[in-house]
VOPAGU-2260 file (C-alpha; in pm, 1 decimal, decimal comma):
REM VOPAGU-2260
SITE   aa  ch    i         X         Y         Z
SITE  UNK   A    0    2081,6    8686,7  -12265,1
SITE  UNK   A    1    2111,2    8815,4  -12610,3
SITE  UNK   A    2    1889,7    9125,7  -12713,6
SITE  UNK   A    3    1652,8    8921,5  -12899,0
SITE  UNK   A    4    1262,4    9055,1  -12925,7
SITE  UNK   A    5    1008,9    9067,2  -12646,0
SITE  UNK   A    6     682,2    9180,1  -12668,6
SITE  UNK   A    7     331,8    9082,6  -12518,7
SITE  UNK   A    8     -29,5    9080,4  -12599,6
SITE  UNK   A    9    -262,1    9200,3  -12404,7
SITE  UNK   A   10    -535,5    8980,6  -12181,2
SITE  UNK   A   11    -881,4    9104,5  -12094,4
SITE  UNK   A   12   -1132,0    9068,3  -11838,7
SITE  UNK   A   13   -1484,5    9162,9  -11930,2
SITE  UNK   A   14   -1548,5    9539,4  -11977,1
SITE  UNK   A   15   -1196,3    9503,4  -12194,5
SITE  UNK   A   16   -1005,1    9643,5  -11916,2
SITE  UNK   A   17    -666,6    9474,7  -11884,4
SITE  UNK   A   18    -591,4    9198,8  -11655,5
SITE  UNK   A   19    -193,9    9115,6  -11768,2
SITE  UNK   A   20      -4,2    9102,7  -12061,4
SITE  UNK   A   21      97,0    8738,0  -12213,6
SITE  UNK   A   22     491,0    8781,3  -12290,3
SITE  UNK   A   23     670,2    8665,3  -12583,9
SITE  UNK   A   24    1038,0    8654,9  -12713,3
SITE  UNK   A   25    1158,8    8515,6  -13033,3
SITE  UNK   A   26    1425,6    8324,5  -12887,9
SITE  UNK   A   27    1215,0    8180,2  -12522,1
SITE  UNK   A   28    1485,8    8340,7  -12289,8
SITE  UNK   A   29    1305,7    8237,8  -11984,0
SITE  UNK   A   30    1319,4    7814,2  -12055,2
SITE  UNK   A   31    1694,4    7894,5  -12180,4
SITE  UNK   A   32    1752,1    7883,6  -11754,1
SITE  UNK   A   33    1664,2    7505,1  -11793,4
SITE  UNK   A   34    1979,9    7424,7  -11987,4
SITE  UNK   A   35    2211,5    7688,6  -11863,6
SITE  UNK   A   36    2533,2    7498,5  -11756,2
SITE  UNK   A   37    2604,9    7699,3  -11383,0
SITE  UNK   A   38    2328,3    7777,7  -11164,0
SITE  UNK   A   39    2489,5    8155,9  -11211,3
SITE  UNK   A   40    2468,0    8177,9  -11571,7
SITE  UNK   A   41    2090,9    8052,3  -11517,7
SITE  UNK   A   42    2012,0    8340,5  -11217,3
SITE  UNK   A   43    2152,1    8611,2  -11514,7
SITE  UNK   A   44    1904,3    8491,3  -11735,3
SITE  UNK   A   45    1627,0    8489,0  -11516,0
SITE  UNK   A   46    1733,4    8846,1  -11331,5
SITE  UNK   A   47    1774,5    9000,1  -11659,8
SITE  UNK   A   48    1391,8    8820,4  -11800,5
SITE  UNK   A   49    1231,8    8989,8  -11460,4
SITE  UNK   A   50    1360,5    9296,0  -11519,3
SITE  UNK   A   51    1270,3    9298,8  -11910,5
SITE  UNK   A   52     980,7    9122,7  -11975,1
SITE  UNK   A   53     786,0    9183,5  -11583,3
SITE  UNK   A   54     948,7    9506,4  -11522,2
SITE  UNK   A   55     977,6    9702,3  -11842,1
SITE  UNK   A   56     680,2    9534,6  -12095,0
SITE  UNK   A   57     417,8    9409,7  -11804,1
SITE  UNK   A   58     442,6    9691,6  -11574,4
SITE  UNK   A   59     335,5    9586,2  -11293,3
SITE  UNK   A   60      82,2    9348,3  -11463,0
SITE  UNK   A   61      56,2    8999,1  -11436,0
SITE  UNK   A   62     302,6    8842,7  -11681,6
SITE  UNK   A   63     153,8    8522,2  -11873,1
SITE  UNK   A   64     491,4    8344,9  -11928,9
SITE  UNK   A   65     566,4    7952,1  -12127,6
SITE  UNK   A   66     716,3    7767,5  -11871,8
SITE  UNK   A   67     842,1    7390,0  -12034,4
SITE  UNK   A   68     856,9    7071,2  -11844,2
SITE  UNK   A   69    1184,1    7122,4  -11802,1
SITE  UNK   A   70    1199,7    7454,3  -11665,0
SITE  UNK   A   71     955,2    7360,7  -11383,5
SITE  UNK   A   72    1067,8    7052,1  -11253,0
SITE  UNK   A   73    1485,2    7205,2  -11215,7
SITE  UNK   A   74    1285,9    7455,6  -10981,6
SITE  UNK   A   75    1381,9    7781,1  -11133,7
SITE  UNK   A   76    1021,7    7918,4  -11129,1
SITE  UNK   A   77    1028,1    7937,5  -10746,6
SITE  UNK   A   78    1265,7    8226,7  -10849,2
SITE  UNK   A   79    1008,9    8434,9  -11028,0
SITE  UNK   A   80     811,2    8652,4  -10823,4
SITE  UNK   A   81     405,9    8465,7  -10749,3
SITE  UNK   A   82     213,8    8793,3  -10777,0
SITE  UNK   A   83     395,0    8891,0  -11072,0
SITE  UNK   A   84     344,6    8580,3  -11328,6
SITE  UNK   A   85      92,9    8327,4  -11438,6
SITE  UNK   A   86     272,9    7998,6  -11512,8
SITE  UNK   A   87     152,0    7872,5  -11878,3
SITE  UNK   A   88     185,1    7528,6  -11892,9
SITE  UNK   A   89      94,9    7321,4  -12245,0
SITE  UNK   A   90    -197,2    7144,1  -12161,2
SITE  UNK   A   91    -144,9    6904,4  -12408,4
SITE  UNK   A   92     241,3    6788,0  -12260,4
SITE  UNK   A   93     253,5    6454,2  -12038,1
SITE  UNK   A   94     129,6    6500,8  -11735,4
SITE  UNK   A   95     333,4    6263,1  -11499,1
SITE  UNK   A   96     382,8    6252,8  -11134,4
SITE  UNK   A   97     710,1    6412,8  -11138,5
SITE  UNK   A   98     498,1    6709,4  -11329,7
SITE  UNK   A   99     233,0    6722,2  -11092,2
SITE  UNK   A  100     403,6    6690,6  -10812,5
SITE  UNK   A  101     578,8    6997,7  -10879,2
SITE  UNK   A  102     297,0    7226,1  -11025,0
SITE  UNK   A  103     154,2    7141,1  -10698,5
SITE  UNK   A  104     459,2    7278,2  -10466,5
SITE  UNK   A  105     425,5    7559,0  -10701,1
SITE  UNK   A  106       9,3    7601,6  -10635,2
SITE  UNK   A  107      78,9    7589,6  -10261,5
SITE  UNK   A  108     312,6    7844,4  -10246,6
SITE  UNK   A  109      45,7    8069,9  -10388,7
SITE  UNK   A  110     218,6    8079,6  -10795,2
SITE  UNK   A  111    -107,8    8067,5  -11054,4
SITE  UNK   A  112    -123,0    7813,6  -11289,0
SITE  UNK   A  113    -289,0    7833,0  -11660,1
SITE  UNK   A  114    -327,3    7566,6  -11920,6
SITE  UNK   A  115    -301,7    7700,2  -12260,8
SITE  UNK   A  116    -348,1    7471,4  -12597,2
SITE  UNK   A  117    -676,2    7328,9  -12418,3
SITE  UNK   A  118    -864,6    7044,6  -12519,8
SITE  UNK   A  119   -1068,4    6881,5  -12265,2
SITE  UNK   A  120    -971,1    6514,8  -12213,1
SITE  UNK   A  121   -1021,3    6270,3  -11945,0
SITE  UNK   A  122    -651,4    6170,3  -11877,9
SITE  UNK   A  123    -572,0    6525,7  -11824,0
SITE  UNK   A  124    -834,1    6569,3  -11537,8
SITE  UNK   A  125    -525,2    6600,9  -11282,7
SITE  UNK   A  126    -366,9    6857,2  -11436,2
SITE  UNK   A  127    -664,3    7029,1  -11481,9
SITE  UNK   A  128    -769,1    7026,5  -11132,6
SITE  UNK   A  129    -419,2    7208,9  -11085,9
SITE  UNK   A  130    -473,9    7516,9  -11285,7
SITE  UNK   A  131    -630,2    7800,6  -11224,3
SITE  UNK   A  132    -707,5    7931,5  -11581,4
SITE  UNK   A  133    -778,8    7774,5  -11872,6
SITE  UNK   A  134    -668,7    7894,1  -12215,1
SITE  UNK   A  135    -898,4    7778,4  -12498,2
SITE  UNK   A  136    -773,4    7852,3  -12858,1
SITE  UNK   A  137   -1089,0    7942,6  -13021,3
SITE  UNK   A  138    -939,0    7978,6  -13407,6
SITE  UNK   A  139   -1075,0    7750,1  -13570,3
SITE  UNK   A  140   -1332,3    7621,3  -13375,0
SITE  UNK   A  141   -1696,0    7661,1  -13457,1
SITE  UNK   A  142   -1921,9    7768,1  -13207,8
SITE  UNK   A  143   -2048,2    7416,4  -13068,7
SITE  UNK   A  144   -1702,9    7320,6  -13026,4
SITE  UNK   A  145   -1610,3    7631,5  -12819,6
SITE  UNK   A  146   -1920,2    7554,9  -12608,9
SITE  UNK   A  147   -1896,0    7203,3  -12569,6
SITE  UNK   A  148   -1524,2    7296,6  -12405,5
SITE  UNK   A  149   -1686,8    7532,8  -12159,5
SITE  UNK   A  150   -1926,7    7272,1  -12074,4
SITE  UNK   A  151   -1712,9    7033,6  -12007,1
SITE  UNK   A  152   -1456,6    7264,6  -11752,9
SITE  UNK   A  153   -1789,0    7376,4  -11542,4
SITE  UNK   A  154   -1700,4    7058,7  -11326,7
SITE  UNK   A  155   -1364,4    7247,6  -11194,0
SITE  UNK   A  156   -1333,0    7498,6  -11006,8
SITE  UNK   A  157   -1153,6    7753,4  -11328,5
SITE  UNK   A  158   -1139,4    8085,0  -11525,7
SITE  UNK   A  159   -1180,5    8034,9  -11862,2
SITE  UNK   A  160    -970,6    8246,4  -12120,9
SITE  UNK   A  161   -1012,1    8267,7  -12464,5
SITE  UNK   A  162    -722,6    8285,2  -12703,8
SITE  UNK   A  163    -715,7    8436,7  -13042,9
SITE  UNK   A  164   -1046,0    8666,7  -13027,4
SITE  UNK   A  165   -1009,7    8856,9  -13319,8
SITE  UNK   A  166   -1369,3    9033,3  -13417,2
SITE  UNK   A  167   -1628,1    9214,1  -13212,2
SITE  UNK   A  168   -1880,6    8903,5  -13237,5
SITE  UNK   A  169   -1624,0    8622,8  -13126,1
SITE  UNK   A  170   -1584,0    8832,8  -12825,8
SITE  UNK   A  171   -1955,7    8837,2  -12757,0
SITE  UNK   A  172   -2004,5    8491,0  -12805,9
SITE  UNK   A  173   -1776,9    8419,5  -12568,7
SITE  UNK   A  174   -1842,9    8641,8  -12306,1
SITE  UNK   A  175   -2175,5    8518,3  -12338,9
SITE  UNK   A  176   -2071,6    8143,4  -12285,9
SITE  UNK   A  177   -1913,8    8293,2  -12000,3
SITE  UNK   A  178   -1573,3    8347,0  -12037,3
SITE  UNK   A  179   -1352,5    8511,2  -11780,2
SITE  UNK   A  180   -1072,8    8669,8  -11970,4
SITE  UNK   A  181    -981,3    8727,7  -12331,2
SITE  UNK   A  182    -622,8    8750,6  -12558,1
SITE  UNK   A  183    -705,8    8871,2  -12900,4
SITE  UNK   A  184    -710,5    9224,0  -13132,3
SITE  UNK   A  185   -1050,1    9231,8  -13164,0
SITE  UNK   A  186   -1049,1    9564,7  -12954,6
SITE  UNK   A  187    -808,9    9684,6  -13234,6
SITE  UNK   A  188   -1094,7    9674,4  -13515,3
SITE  UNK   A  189   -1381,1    9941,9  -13590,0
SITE  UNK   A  190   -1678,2    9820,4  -13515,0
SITE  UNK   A  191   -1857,6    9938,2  -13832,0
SITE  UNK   A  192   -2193,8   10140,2  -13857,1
SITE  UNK   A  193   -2436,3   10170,2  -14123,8
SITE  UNK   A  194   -2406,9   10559,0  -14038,8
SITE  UNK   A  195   -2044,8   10638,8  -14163,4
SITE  UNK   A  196   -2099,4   11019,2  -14037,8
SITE  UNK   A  197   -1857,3   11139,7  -13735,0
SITE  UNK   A  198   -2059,6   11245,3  -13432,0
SITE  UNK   A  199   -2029,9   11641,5  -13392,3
SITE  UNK   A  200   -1852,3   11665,2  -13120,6
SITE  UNK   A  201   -1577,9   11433,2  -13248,0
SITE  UNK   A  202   -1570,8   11553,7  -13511,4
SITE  UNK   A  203   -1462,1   11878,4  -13371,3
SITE  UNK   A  204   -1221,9   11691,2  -13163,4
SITE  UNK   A  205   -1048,6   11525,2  -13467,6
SITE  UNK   A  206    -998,7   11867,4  -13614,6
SITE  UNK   A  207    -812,4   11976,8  -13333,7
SITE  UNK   A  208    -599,6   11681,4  -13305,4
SITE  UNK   A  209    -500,0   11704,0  -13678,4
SITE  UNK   A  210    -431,3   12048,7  -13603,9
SITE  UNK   A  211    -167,4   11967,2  -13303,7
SITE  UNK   A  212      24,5   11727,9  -13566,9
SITE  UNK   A  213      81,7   12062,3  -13816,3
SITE  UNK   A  214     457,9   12098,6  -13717,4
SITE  UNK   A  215     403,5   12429,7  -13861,3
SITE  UNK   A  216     164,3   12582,2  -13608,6
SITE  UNK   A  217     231,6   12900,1  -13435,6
SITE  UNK   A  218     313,0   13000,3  -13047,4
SITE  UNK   A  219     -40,0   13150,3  -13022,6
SITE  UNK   A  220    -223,5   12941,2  -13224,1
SITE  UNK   A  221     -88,1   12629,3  -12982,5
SITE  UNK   A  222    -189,0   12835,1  -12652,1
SITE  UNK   A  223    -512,6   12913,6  -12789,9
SITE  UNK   A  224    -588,4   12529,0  -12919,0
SITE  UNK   A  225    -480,9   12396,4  -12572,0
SITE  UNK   A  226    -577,0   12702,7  -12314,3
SITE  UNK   A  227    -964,1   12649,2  -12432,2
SITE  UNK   A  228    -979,3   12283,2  -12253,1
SITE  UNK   A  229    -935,9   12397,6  -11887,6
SITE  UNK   A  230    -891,2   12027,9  -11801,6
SITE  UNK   A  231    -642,7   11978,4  -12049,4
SITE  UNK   A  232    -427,9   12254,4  -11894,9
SITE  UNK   A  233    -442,1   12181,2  -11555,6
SITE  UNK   A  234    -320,4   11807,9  -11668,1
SITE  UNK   A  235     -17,9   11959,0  -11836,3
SITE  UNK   A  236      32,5   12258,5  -11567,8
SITE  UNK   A  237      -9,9   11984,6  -11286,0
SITE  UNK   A  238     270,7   11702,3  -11487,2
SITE  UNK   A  239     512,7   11970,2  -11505,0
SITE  UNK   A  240     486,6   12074,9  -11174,3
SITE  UNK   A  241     507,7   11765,2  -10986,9
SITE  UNK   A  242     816,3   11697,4  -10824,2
SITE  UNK   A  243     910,4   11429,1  -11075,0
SITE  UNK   A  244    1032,6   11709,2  -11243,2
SITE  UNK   A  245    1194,3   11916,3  -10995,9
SITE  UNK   A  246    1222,5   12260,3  -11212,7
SITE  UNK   A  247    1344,7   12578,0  -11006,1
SITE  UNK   A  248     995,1   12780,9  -11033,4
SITE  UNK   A  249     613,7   12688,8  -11090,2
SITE  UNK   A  250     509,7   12725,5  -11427,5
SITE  UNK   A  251     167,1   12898,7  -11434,6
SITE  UNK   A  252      67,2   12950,6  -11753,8
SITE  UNK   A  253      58,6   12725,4  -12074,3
SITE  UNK   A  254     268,3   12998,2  -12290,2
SITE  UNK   A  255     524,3   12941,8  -12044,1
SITE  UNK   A  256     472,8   12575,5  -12059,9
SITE  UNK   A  257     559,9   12583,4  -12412,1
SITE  UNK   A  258     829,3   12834,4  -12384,2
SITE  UNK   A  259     986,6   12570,1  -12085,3
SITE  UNK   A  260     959,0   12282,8  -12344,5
SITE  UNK   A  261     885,6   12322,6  -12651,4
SITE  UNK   A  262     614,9   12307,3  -12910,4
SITE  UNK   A  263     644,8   11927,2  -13029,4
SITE  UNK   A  264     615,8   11809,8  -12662,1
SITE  UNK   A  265     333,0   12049,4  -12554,6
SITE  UNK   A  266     198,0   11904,5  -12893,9
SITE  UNK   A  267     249,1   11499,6  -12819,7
SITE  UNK   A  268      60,1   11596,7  -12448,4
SITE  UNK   A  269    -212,8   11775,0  -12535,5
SITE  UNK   A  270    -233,8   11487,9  -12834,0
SITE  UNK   A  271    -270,3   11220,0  -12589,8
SITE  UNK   A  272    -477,3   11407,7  -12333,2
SITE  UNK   A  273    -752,8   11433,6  -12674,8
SITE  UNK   A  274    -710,2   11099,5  -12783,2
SITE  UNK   A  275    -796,8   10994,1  -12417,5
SITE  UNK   A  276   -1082,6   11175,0  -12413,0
SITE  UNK   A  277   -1268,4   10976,4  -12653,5
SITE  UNK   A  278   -1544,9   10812,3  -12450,6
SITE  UNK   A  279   -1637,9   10383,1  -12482,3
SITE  UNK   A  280   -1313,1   10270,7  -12591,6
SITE  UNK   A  281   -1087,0   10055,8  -12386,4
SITE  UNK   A  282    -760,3   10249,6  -12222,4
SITE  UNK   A  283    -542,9    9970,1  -12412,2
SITE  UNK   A  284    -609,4   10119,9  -12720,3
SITE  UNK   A  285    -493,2   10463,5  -12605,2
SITE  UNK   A  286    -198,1   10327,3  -12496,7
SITE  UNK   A  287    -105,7   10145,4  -12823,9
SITE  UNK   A  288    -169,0   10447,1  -12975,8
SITE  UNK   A  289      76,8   10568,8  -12789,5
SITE  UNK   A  290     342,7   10291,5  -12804,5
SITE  UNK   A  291     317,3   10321,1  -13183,5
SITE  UNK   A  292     331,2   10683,5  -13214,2
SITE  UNK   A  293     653,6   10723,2  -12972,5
SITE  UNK   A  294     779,5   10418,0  -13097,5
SITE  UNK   A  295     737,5   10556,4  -13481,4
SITE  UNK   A  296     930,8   10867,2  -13366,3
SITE  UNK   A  297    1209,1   10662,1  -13241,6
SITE  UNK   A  298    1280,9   10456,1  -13548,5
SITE  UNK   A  299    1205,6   10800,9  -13779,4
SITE  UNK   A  300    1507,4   10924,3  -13560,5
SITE  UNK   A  301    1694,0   10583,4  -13656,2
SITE  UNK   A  302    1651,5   10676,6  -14035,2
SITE  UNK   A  303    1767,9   10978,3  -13980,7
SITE  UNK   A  304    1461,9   11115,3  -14088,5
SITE  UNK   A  305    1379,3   11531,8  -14135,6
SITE  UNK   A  306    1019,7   11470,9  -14023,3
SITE  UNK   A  307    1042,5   11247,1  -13687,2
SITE  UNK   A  308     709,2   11462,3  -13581,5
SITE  UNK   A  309     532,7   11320,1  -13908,3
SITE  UNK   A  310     604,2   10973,3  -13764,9
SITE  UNK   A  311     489,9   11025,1  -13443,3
SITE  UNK   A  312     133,0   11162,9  -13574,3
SITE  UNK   A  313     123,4   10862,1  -13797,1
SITE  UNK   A  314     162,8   10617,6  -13546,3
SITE  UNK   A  315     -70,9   10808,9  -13337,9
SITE  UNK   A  316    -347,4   10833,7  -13562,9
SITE  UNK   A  317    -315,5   10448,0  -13693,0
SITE  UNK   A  318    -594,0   10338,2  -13500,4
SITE  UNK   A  319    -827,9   10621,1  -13544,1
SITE  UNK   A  320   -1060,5   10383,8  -13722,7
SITE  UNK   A  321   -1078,3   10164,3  -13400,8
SITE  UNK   A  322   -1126,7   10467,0  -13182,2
SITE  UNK   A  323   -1404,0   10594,2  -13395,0
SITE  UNK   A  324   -1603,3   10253,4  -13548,5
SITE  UNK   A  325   -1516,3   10410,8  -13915,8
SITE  UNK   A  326   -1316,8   10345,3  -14223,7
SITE  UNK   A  327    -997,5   10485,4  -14208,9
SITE  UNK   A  328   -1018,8   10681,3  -14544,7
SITE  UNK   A  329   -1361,9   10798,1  -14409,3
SITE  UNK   A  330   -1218,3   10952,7  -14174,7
SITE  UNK   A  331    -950,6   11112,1  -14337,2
SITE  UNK   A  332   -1171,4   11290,9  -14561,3
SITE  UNK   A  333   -1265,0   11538,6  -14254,9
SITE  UNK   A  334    -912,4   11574,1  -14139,3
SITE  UNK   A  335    -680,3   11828,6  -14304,2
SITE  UNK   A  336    -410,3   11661,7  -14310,4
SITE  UNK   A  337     -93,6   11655,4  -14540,2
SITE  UNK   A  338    -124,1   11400,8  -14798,4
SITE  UNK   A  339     227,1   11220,8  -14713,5
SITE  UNK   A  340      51,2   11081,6  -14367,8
SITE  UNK   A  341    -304,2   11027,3  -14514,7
SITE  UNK   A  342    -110,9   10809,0  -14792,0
SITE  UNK   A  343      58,4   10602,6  -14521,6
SITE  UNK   A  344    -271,8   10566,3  -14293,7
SITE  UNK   A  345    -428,4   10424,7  -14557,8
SITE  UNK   A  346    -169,3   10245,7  -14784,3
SITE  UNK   A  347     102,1   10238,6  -14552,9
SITE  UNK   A  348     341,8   10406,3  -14793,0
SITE  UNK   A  349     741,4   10489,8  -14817,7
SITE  UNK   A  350     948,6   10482,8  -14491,8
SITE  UNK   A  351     680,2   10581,8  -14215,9
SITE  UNK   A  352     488,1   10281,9  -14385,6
SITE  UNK   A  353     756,9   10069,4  -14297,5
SITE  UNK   A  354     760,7   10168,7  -13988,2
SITE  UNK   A  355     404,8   10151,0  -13913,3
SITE  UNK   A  356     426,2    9751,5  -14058,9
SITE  UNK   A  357     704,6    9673,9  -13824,0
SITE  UNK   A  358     533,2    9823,6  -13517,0
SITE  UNK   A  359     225,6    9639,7  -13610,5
SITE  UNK   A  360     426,1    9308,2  -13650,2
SITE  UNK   A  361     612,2    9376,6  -13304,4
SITE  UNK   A  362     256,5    9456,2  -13130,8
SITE  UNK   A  363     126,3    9057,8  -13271,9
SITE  UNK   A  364     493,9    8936,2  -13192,7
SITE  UNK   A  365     535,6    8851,1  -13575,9
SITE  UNK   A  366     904,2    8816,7  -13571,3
SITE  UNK   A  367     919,9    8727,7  -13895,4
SITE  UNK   A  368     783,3    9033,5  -13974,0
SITE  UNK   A  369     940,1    9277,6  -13781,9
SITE  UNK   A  370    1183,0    9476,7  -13947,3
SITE  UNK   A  371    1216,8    9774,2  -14092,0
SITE  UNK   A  372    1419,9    9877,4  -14381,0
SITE  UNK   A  373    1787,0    9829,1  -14329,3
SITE  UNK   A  374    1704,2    9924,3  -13939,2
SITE  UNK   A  375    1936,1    9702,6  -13705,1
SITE  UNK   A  376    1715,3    9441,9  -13481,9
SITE  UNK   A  377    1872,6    9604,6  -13148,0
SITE  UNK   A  378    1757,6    9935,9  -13232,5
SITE  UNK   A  379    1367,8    9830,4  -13283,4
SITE  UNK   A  380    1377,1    9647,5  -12969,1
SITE  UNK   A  381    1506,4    9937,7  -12750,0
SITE  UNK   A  382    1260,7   10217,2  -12962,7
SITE  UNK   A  383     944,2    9960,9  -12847,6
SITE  UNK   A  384    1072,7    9901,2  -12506,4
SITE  UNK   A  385    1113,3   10271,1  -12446,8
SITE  UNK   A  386     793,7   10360,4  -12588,8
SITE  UNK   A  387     598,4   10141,7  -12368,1
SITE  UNK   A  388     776,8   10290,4  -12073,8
SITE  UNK   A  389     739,8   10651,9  -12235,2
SITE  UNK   A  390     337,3   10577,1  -12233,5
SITE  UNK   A  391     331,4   10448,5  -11870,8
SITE  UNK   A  392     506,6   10738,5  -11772,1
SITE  UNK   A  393     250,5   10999,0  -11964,9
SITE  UNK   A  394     -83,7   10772,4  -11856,7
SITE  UNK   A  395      92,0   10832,9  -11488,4
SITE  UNK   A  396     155,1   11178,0  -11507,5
SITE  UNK   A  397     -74,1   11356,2  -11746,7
SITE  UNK   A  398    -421,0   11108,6  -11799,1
SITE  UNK   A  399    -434,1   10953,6  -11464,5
């Protein structure tokens, strides 16, 4: 398999608390098995898919993954683990027997089954009976026609999922209507007030967050900032005595935490440990947050920047307006932050702008759009795949 881009959305139940992840590559490794010549070159692919896109991006997840016609009926998804993927099938390819006899081998052996591209028709009442989800695409659809689809599946026995949910009120409606699950960034915008003022206490919080991106800041002044949350402390005392990390002695205090090390990662944990404290917000957006702000640091790094740490608190702070239901420049007008980031929050300016655009394009699997400067494609892959395991490993260890 050549290291081409794969990335994957994430899929909702209601609450917004994720249910799987729906994976995409820009070159379809996993239907590349269909037309492999050996049955060894096809076992590669497929080895090297589970352990990328199930292992590394889904994490333990459900994995929403295109299979073709092809693909299913020369048997290869009998080699993909059943409580690891969902099987998307286009709902709108011909169902014949050959087709549906396989799909249902596939449901018997326990694999789940969703139709995506749905639009209810009669002819495809067998296949439908066959899945197990069912993916409506509600862009572009007004509301009777989103409706008059969910009407029309309550004969079978389905979850209904809908597909490109991208504001606050389109995810209403449809969890209204009754929808099951939901694939969108709607979680990703503010929901805007009338009342543009920060709440007190996060406001305070905000300060303090700003203040743990000032490179600059002192021994003390970091001890002080994290020793007053008790609960913060113990999260960072506990991480780095677990035996994950195996050091020789305990560490007891939080001066010796930093001293053990370092500033910039005592910094990054007590960032995250904040940013998860802010209450009604899904955990997916914390850990974007997090993806982009490790992810940022990596391809700073890659430039060859001076001020990796700059990157890292810019993609960090890139979805502040989300967290918060405010304007980003709103918000930056109580934060004392340097100018350079506040420019690139806003604007997305110079070279942490850039990289800021191509983690945003990466996150919506926009390969067209992801790039970044003169950046080679291998190294943006490998800085997004080892942020996402970076922020499983923190959310383990320090927020858990």
């Amino acid at each position: 398999m050549d290291q081409s881009f794969v990335g994957r959305q994430p899929i909702y139940r209601q609450g917004v608390e994720v249910f799987g992840y729906e994976l995409r590559s820009r070159n379809d490794e996993l239907n590349r098995t269909a037309s492999a010549k050996d049955s060894a070159t096809a076992t590669a692919l497929l080895n090297e898919f589970v352990d990328v896109g199930l292992e590394q991006v889904a994490g333990g997840q459900p994995g929403f993954v295109d299979v073709t016609r092809d693909f299913i009926l020369s048997q290869h998804c009998s080699n993909l683990p059943k409580n690891g993927v969902v099987l998307q099938v286009a709902a709108n390819a011909p169902a014949d027997d050959s087709l549906l006899t396989e799909l249902r081998r596939l449901s018997g052996h326990g694999y789940s089954i969703a139709l995506k591209d749905y639009v209810y028709r009669e002819e495809i009442r067998p296949l439908t009976g066959l899945a197990g989800i069912v993916k409506i695409n509600i862009r572009g659809l007004d509301r009777s026609a989103i409706a008059e689809q969910v009407n029309a599946l309550r004969q079978f026995d389905v979850k209904l999922l809908a597909e490109q949910v991208e504001t606050h009120e389109d995810y209403q409606y449809c969890k209204d209507l009754g929808f099951d699950y939901f694939e969108g960034y709607f979680f990703c915008k503010p929901q805007v007030t009338d009342d543009l003022r920060l709440p007190a206490n996060r406001l305070s919080t905000m300060h303090l967050l700003s203040k743990l991106q000032d490179a600059s800041i002192l021994l003390d002044e970091l001890e002080r900032a994290v020793g007053q949350d008790l609960a913060m402390s113990y999260r960072i005392l506990r991480y780095l005595n677990s035996p994950l990390n195996s050091l020789p002695r305990r560490v007891d205090s939080i001066r010796h935490a930093i001293a053990l090390v370092g500033t910039d990662l005592i910094r990054q944990w007590a960032s995250v440990i904040w940013l998860e404290s802010i209450e009604d917000k899904p955990r997916e957006l914390m850990v974007m947050a997090m993806v982009r702000a490790h992810m940022c640091q990596q391809l700073g790094a890659a430039m060859s920047s001076k001020n990796v740490d700059q990157f890292f608190t810019v993609g960090l702070l890139s979805l502040l307006d989300a967290l918060l239901d405010r304007p980003m420049g709103k918000i930056l007008e109580h934060l004392p932050l340097i100018e350079p980031i506040k420019g690139v929050l806003v604007e997305r300016k110079g070279p942490m702008g850039a990289a800021l655009k191509c983690i945003e394009a990466y996150e919506r699997c926009d390969w067209n759009n992801t790039s970044c400067l003169n950046l080679d494609e291998k190294k943006i892959r490998e800085a997004y795949l080892n942020a996402v395991a970076w922020s499983r490993t923190v959310i383990q260890e320090l927020v858990n």
